[in-house]
N, C-alpha and C positions, 0 to 999 in steps of 0.2 A: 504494500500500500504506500501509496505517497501523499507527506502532507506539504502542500505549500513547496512542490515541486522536488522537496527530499524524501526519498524513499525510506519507510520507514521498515525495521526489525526486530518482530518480538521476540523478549528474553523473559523466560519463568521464571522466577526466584526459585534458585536449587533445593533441593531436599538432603540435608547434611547426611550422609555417611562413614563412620572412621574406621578404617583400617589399623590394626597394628604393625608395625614394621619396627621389628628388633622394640627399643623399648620407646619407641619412638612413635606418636600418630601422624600420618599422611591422612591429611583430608580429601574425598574424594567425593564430586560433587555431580548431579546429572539433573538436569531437567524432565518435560516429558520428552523432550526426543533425544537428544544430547548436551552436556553442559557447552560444549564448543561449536553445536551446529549456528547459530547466531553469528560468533566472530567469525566463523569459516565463510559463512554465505557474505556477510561484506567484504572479508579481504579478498574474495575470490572477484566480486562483482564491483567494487566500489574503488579496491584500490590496488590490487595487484595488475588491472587490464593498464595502468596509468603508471605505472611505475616510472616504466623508462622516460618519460613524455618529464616526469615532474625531476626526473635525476637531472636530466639536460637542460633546465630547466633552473634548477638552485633553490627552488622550493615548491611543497604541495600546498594546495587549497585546504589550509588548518581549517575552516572554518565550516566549510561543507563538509570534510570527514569527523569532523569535533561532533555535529550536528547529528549525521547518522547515529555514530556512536553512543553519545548522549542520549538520541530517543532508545537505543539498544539496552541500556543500564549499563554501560561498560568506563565511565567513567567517574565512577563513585560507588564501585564496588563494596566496598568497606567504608564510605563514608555514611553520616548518620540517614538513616528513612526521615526524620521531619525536614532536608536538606534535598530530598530528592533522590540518595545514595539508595543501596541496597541493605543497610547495615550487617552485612558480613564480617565476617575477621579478614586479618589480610591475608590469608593463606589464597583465598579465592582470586584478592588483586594479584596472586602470583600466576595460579594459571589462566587468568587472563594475558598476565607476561608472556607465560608460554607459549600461548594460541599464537599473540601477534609476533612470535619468530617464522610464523609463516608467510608474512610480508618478504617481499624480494626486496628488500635493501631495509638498512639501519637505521637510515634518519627517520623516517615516519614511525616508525616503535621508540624510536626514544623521545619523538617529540609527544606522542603519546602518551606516553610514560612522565613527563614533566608537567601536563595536565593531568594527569590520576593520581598521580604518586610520589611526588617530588616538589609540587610548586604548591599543596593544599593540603599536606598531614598536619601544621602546624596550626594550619587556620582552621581546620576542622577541629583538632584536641583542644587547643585555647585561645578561639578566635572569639570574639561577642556576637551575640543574636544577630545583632545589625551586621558586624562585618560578614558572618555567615551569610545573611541570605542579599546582602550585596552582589558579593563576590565568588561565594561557596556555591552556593546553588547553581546561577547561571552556571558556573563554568561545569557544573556537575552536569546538568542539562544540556553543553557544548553551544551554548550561547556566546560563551565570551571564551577566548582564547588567552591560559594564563603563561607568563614566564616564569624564572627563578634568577635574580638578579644577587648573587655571589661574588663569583670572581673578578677580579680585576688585572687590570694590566701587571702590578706589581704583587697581586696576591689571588693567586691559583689554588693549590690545596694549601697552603698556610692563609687559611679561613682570618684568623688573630689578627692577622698586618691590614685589614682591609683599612681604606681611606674616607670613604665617602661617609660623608656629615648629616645628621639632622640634627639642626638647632632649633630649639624651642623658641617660638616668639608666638606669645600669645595663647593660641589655641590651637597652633598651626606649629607645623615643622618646617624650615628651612633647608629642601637636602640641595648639596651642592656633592660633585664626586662624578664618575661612571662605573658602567660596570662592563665589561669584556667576556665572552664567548657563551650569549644567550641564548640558549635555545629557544626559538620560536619569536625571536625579539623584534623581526620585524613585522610580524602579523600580531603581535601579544594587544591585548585589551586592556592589561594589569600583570603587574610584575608582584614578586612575593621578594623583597627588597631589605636587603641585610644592610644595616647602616648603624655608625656609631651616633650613640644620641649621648654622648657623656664624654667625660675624659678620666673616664676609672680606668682600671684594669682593663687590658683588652678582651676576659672573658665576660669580663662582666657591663662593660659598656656598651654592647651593642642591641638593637629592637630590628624587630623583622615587622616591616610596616607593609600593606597591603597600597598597591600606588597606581593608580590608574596614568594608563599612558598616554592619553592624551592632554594632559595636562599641557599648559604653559611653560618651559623652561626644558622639556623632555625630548631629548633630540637624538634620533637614530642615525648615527655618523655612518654608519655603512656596512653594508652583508660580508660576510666575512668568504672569501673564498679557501674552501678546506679543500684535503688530499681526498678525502672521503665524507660518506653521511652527510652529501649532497642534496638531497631533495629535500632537506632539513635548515632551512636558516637559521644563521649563525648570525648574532648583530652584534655592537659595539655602542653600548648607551651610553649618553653624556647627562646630568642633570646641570641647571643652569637656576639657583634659584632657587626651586619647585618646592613650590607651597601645598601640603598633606595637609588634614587635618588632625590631629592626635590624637582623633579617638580610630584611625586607621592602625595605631598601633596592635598586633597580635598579643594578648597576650600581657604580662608585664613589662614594663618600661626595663630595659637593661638585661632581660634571659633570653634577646636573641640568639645567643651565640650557642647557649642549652636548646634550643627551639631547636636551631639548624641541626647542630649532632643528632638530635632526634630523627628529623628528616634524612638525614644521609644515611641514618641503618637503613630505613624502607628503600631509599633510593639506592642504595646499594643490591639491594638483596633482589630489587626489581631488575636491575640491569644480569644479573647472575641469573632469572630465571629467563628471560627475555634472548638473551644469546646461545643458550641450551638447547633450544629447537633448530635455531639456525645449525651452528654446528654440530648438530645431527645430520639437517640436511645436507649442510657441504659432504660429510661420509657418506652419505646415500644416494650423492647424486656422483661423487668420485668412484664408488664402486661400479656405477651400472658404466659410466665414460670409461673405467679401466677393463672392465669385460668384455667391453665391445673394441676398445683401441687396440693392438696389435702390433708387436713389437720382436725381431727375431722370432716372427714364426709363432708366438704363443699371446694368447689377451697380457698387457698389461698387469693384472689384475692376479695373473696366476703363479706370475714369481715371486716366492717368498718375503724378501724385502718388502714387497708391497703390501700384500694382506697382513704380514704381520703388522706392519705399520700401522694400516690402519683399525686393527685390531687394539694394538693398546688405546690410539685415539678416542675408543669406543669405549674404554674399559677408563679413562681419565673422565670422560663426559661420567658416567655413572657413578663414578665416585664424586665427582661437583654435586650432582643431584643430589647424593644424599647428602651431601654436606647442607646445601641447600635446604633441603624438608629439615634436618634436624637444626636448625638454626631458625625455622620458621615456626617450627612446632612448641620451640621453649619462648619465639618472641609473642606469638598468639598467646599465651599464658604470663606475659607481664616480664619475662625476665631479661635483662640488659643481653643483648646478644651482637657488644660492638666487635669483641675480639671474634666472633665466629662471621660476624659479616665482613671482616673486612680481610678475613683467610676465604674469603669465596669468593670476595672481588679480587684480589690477587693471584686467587689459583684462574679463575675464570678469564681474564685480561694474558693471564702467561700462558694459560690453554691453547686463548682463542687465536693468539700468533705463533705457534707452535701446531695446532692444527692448519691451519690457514696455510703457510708456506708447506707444510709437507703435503696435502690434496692438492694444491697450486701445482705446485713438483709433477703429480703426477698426471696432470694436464698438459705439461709439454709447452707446446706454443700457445694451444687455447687459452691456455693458464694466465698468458701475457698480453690477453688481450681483452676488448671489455663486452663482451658477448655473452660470458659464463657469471655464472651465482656465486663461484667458488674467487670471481679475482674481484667481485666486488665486495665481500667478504673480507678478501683479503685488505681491503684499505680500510672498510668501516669499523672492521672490529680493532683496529690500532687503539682506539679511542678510549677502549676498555680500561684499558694499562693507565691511563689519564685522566679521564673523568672524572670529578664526584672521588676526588682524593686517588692520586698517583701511587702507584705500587711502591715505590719508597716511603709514602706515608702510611701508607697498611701496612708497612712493615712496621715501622714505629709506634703504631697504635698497637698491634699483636706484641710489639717488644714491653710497652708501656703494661700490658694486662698480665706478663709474664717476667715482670719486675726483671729486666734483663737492661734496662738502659742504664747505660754510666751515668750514675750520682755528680751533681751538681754540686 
């Protein structure tokens, strides 16, 4: 059915089912037909036929696929029912992660992913009524497309150094500052905006303000051209000024910087389920390309080298997954689960460029050119390693839990 010229797709709120697994619960979830027939039928029909069109391109129609989605229930899985979400746990936001690794490229799941999972956990757990249904709602509904305004030119994963200001005058906040490599930044409606409102400590001085972008003083300096996760813009915000009001604040004045840690487990732990389907597929589409390619006489596929290769490949994904469920199983139940999130981004980011060149490899030429799943894989998933805190910092977070850093 289409409304208002978007086609719309219904999702049944699932009927919980748990599994044991070792001593661990795997939630396993099905509607009346299937829990993934919904995202399957849009990615097949809404946004995989458009892929390549949006990669060459340097960005998708956020706004039309926000929309489908949004009437689907897929972007407010686990945010609250009076908000328009599903009130699920977020084990469900994971295999929705999962579903959309079946999108043919990176950027669209992860821009995805920063409207469901990454630019709104903070404003859903301690945002006020009003910010909620300003902000929470539509964007749940895919009315409004949000960003997550973090990083900066001089501070990437050291969160702490960020620069940009809001200064109180009045009733209003003053931010002056930018922020560098936004996802969705230049389509975004409202950014989820990390800024120092104080001059405490750096953990303790900063607010995550909710900023709507069209504001006066908010200027989109320019799309950033990336090596990969192209169909995805990437912007470079300047604030000039810009007058918020303070009750836009999340939350309390000064626990931004606790807010964000919070968000970076979910966004962490999304990006680890979310890349797990893909590199599945790159193994499953390098097996059937090495069966059929031929090489002295025999498939590719059938010299040892090869299958055993990709044999461990297989045998590394299944081990991330359960790393994955058991770090989702102890966060659904309340417990801090950053040193386990951030050994999943770590293993997942070294995997997925580890897998990536050795199926590339076995591609030959095709490998080297941009025709195939497996060499656009090959550039988007670099990103992993990077994102949402660098595998040097997940190692220092993991060293930090395992009281192994040199004393100060």
């Amino acid at each position: 059915m289409r409304i208002g010229g978007i086609k719309e797709y219904s999702f049944h709120r699932p009927v919980i089912a748990t599994v044991p697994l070792l001593t661990v619960c795997r939630v396993v979830y099905v509607s009346s037909a299937t829990a993934t027939s919904a995202p399957t039928l849009i990615i097949d029909q809404e946004i995989n036929p458009h892929v390549d069109k949006w990669e060459e391109e340097g960005m998708f129609p956020a706004h039309k696929i926000f929309k489908v989605l949004g009437n689907a229930g897929f972007l407010g899985v686990s945010k609250p029912v009076e908000y328009g979400g599903l009130g699920l746990d977020f084990s469900y936001s994971l295999a929705v992660a999962e579903e959309l690794g079946n999108i043919d490229c990176g950027g669209i799941p992860m821009a995805i992913g920063v409207q469901s999972d990454m630019a709104t956990p903070a404003l859903a757990r301690f945002g006020s009524d009003e910010l909620k249904k300003e902000f929470l709602q539509p964007s749940i509904a895919g009315d409004l497309v949000a960003c997550l305004g973090v990083s900066e030119v001089g501070a990437g994963s050291d969160v702490a150094s960020i620069k940009t200001k809001a200064v109180r005058d009045g009733d209003e906040y003053v931010i002056t500052g930018g922020k560098m490599w936004t996802t969705s930044g230049a389509q975004a409606d409202w950014m989820c905006l990390l800024a120092n409102t104080s001059e405490g400590l750096p953990h303790k001085n900063k607010s995550l303000i909710c900023l709507p972008m069209n504001l006066p003083g908010v200027h989109v300096a320019r799309k950033i051209d990336k090596i990969g996760m192209k169909s995805s813009d990437t912007a470079e915000v300047f604030f000039d000024d810009v007058r918020v009001p303070c009750k836009n604040v999340i939350g309390q004045e000064g626990m931004g910087f606790t807010y964000q840690m919070l968000q970076f487990q979910e966004e962490r732990l999304w990006g680890v389920a979310n890349i797990l389907t893909m590199m599945e597929r790159v193994i499953q589409e390098t097996i059937g390309y090495t069966r059929q390619r031929k090489i002295f006489g025999l498939p590719v596929l059938y010299h040892q080298t090869v299958h055993f290769r990709l044999a461990e490949l297989q045998t590394e994904v299944e081990l991330l997954r359960a790393l994955l469920h058991q770090a989702t199983a102890l966060y659904i139940r309340g417990n801090d689960v950053t040193k386990m999130a951030s050994m999943a981004k770590l293993k997942a980011g070294r995997l997925a460029r580890e897998l990536g060149d050795s199926c590339l490899q076995y591609w030959g030429g095709m490998g080297f050119t941009s025709d195939v799943l497996v060499s656009r894989f090959y550039r988007d998933s670099r990103l992993m390693s990077i994102g949402a805190g660098a595998d040097e910092v997940m190692l220092s977070i993991i060293c930090k839990y395992m009281d192994t850093l040199p004393r100060k």
